[in-house]
C-alpha positions as CSV (number, residue, x, y, z in Angstrom):
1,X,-7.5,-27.2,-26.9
2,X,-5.9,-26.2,-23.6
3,X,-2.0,-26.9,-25.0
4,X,-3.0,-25.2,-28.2
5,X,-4.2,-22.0,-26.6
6,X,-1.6,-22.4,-23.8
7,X,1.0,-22.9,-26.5
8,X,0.1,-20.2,-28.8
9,X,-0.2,-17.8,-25.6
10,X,3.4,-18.3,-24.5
11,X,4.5,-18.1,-28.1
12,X,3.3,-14.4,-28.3
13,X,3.8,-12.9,-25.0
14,X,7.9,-14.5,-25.5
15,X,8.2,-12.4,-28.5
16,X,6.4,-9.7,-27.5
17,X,8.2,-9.5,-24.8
18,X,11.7,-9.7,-26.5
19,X,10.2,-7.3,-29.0
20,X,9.4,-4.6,-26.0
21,X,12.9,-5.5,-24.7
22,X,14.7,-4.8,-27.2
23,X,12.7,-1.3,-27.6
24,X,13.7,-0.3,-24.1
25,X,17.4,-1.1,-23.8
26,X,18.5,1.7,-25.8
27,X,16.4,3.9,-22.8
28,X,17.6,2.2,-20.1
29,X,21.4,2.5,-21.2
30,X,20.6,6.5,-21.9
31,X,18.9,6.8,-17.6
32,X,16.2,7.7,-20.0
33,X,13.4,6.8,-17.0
34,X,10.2,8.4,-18.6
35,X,9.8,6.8,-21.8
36,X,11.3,3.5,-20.2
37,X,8.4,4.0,-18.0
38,X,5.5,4.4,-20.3
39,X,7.3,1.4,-22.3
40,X,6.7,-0.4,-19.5
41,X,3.3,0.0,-19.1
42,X,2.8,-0.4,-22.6
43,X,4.0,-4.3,-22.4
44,X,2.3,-4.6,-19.6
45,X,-1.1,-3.7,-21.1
46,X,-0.5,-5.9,-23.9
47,X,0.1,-8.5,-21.8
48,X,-3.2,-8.3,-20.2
49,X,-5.0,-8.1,-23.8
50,X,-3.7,-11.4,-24.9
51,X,-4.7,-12.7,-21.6
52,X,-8.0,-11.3,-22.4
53,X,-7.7,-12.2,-25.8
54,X,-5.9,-16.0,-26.4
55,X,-6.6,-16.9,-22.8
56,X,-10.0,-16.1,-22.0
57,X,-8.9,-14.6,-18.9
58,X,-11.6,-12.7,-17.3
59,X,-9.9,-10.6,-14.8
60,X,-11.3,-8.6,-12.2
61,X,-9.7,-5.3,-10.4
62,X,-11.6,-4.6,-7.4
63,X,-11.0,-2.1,-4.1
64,X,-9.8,0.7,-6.1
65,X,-10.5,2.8,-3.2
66,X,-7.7,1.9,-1.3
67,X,-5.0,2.2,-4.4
68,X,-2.2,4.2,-2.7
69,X,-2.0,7.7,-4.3
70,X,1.3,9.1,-4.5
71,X,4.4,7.1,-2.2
72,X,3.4,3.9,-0.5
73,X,4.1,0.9,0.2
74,X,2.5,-2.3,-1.0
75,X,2.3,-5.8,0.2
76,X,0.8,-8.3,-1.3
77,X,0.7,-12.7,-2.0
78,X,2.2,-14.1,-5.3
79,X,1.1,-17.0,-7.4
80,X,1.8,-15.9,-10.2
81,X,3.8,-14.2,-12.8
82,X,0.9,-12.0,-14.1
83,X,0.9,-10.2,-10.3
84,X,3.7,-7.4,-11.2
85,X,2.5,-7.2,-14.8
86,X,-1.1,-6.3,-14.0
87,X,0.5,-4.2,-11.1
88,X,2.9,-2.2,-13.3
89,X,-0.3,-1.2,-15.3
90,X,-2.5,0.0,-12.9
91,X,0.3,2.0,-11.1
92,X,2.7,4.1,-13.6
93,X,5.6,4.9,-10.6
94,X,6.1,1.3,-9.4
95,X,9.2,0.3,-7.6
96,X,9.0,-3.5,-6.8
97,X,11.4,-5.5,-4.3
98,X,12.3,-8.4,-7.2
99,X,15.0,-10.7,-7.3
100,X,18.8,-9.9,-7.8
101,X,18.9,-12.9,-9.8
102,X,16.7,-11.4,-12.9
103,X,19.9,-9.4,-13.5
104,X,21.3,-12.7,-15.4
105,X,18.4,-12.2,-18.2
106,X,19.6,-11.0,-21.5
107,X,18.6,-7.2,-21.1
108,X,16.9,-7.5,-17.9
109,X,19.8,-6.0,-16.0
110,X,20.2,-2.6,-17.2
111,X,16.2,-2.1,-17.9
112,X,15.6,-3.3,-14.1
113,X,18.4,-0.6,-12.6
114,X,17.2,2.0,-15.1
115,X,13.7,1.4,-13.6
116,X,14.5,1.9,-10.2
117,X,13.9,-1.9,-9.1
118,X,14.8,-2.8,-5.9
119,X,16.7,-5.9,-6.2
120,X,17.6,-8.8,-3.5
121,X,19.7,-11.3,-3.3
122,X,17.9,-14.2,-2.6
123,X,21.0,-16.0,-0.5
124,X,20.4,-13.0,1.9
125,X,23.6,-11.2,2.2
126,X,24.5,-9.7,5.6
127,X,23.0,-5.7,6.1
128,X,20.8,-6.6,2.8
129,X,17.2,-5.7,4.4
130,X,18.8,-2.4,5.9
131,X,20.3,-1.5,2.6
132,X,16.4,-2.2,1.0
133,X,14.5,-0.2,3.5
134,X,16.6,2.5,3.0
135,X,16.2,2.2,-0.7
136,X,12.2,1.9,0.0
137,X,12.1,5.1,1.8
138,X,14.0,6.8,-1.1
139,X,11.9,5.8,-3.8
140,X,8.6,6.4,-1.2
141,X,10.1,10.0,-0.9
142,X,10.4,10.8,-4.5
143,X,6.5,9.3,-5.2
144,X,6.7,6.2,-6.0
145,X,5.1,3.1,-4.7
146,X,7.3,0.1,-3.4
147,X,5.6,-3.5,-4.1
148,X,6.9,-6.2,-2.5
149,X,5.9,-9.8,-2.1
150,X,7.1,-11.2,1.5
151,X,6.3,-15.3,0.3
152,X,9.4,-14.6,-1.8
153,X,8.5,-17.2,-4.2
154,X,5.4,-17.9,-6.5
155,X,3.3,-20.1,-4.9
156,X,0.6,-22.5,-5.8
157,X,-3.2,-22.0,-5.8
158,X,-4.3,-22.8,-2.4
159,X,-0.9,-22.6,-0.8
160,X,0.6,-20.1,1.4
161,X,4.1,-19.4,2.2
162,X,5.7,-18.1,5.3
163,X,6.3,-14.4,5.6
164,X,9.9,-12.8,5.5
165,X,10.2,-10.6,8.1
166,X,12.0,-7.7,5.6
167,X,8.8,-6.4,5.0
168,X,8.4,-4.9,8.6
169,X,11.6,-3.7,8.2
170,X,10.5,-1.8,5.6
171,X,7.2,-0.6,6.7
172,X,9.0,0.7,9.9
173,X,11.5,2.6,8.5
174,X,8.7,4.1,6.3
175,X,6.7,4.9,9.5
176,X,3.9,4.9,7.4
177,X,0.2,2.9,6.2
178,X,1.0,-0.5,4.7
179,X,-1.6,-0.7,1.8
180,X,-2.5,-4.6,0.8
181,X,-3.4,-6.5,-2.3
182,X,-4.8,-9.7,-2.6
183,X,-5.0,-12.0,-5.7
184,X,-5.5,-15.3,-7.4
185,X,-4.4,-14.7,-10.9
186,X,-3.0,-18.3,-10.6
187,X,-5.8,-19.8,-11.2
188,X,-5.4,-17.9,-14.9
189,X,-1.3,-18.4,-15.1
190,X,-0.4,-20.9,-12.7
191,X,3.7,-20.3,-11.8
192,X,6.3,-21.0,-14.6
193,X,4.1,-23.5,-16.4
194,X,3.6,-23.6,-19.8
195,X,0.1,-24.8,-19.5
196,X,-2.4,-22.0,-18.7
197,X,-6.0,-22.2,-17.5
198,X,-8.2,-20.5,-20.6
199,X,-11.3,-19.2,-19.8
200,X,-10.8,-19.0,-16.0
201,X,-11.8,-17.0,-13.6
202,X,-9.1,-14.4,-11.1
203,X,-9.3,-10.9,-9.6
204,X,-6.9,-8.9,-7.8
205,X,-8.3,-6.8,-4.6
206,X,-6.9,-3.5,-3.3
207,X,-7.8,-3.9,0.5
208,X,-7.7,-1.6,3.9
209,X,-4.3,-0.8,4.8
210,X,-2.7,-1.5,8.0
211,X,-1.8,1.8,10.0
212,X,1.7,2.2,10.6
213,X,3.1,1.9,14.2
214,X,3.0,-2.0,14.8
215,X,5.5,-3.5,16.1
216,X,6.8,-6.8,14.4
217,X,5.0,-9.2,15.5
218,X,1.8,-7.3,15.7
219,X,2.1,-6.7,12.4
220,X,3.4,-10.3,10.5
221,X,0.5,-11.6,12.8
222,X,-2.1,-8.8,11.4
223,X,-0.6,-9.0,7.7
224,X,-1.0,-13.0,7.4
225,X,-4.6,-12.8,8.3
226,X,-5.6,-10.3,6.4
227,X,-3.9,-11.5,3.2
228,X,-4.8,-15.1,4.0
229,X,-8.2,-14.2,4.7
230,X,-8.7,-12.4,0.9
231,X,-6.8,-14.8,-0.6
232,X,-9.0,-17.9,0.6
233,X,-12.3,-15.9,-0.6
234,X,-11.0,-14.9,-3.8
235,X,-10.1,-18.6,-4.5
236,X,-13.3,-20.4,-3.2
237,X,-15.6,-17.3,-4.8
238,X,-13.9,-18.2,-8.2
239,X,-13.8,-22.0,-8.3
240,X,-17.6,-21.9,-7.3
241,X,-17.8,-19.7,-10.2
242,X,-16.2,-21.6,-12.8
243,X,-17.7,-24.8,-11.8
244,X,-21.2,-23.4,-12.8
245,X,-22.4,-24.8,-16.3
246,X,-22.8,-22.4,-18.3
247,X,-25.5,-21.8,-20.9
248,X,-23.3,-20.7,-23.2
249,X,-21.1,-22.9,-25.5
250,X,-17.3,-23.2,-24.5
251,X,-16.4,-21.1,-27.8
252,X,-18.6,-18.4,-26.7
253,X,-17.8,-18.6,-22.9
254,X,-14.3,-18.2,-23.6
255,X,-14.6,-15.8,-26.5
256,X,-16.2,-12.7,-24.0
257,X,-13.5,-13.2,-21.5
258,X,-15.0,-16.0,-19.0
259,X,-18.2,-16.1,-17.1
260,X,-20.8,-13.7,-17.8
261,X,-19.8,-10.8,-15.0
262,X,-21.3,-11.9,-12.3
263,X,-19.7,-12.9,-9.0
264,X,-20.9,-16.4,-7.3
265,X,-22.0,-15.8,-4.3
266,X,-19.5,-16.9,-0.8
267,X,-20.2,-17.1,2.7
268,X,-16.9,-15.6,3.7
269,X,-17.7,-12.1,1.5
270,X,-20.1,-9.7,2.6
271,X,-23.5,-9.1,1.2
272,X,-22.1,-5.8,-0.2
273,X,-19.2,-7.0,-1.1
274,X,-21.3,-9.7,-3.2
275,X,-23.7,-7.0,-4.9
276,X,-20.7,-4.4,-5.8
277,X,-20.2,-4.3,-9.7
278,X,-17.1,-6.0,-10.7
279,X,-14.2,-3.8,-12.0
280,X,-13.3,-5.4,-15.6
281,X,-9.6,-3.7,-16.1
282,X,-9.4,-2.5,-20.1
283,X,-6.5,-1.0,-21.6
């Protein structure tokens, strides 16, 4: 059942996703920005319904009160491809630090540049973190938000990668709040691999940002603890969660989107963080 869903999954999102390509290239050769924008959006929304939908995912957005309004800067971890999708629907003006390398995708290259994407080399050209900061504070100037990922890679569930040190480079030549997210949609769409997890359990959490002012090792110290800290209790919340029998049959489990709604509780989460209402994202 899992290869069949996993496989019919992938199947759809390819050519949806070719389908949406091919829509936006004639935008993205035009500089048309707006519509490429809302096209954008648009894929990423259907993404998230056949999560919903073929996977079972039941997805969780929490912390909405520390979304960034307006120019900002985001950090956050990265397990999973489904991190900038479900990021590019919840904020319309994103500007995300992604690999140079996505250029060599049939008709990535001119729908990346057209949306404003900051790309990086990965081999790490001389004066390249100089040249992106400076491109940060532009696009922070004109509004938009500026997600980047400082692991660099997707990484496993329960694994953590070492921060790149760019980021401070960038939150110090914005001089201003680094606003963080946390997340474990891995545990939904594990990193490049064909099989998925149907009917699992993820959230992605919008937490406190850190002031701006720290020096660099203050804040790589401050921004690994927090994030690691999240991470860990988003991960142990939702295995406890989906290792609960259920009442339910698997057909009907998996048909309303995963569990029934309600957190499990953790030691590591507050008991207000515990009794909040979870924050089911819908197009």
């Amino acid at each position: 059942m899992r290869l069949l869903r996993s496989s019919l999954f992938n199947c759809v999102f390819y050519g949806f996703t070719l389908t949406m390509a091919l829509l936006a290239t004639p935008f993205a050769l035009l500089g048309a920005t707006r519509p490429l924008r809302a096209l954008l959006r648009f894929w990423a929304g259907g993404v998230l319904a056949l999560t919903r939908g073929l996977l079972g995912g039941g997805i969780e957005i929490r912390g909405r009160a520390h979304m960034p309004k307006g120019g900002a800067l985001i950090v956050g971890n990265h397990q999973s491809e489904l991190d900038g999708i479900l990021m590019a629907r919840l904020l319309p003006d994103l500007a995300p630090v992604a690999m140079a390398e996505l250029e060599r995708y049939p008709f990535f290259g001119p729908i990346l540049r057209a949306l404003g994407f900051l790309l990086v080399r990965t081999e790490g050209e001389k004066g390249q973190s100089a040249a992106v900061a400076e491109a940060a504070r532009k696009a922070v100037a004109e509004g938009r938000q500026v997600l980047i990922y400082p692991e660099g890679r997707l990484m496993p569930v329960g694994e953590r990668g070492p921060l790149r040190s760019g980021v401070w480079r960038i939150y110090d030549a914005l001089q201003a709040p680094a606003y963080l997210v946390a997340q474990d949609l891995g545990r939904v769409w594990p990193r490049r691999e064909w099989l998925k997890h149907p009917g699992a359990s993820a959230a992605l959490e919008f937490l406190p940002p850190i002031p701006p002012g720290l020096g660099k090792e203050a804040f790589m110290l401050e921004l690994e603890r927090r994030l690691d800290s999240a991470v860990s209790a988003l991960e142990a919340e939702h295995e406890a969660q989906d290792a609960r029998p259920s009442p339910a049959s698997d057909f009907g489990r998996l048909a309303r989107g995963g569990e029934s709604g309600k957190s499990a509780a953790h030691p590591s989460l507050s008991a207000s963080a515990q009794a909040r209402p979870q924050e089911i994202l819908r197009r």
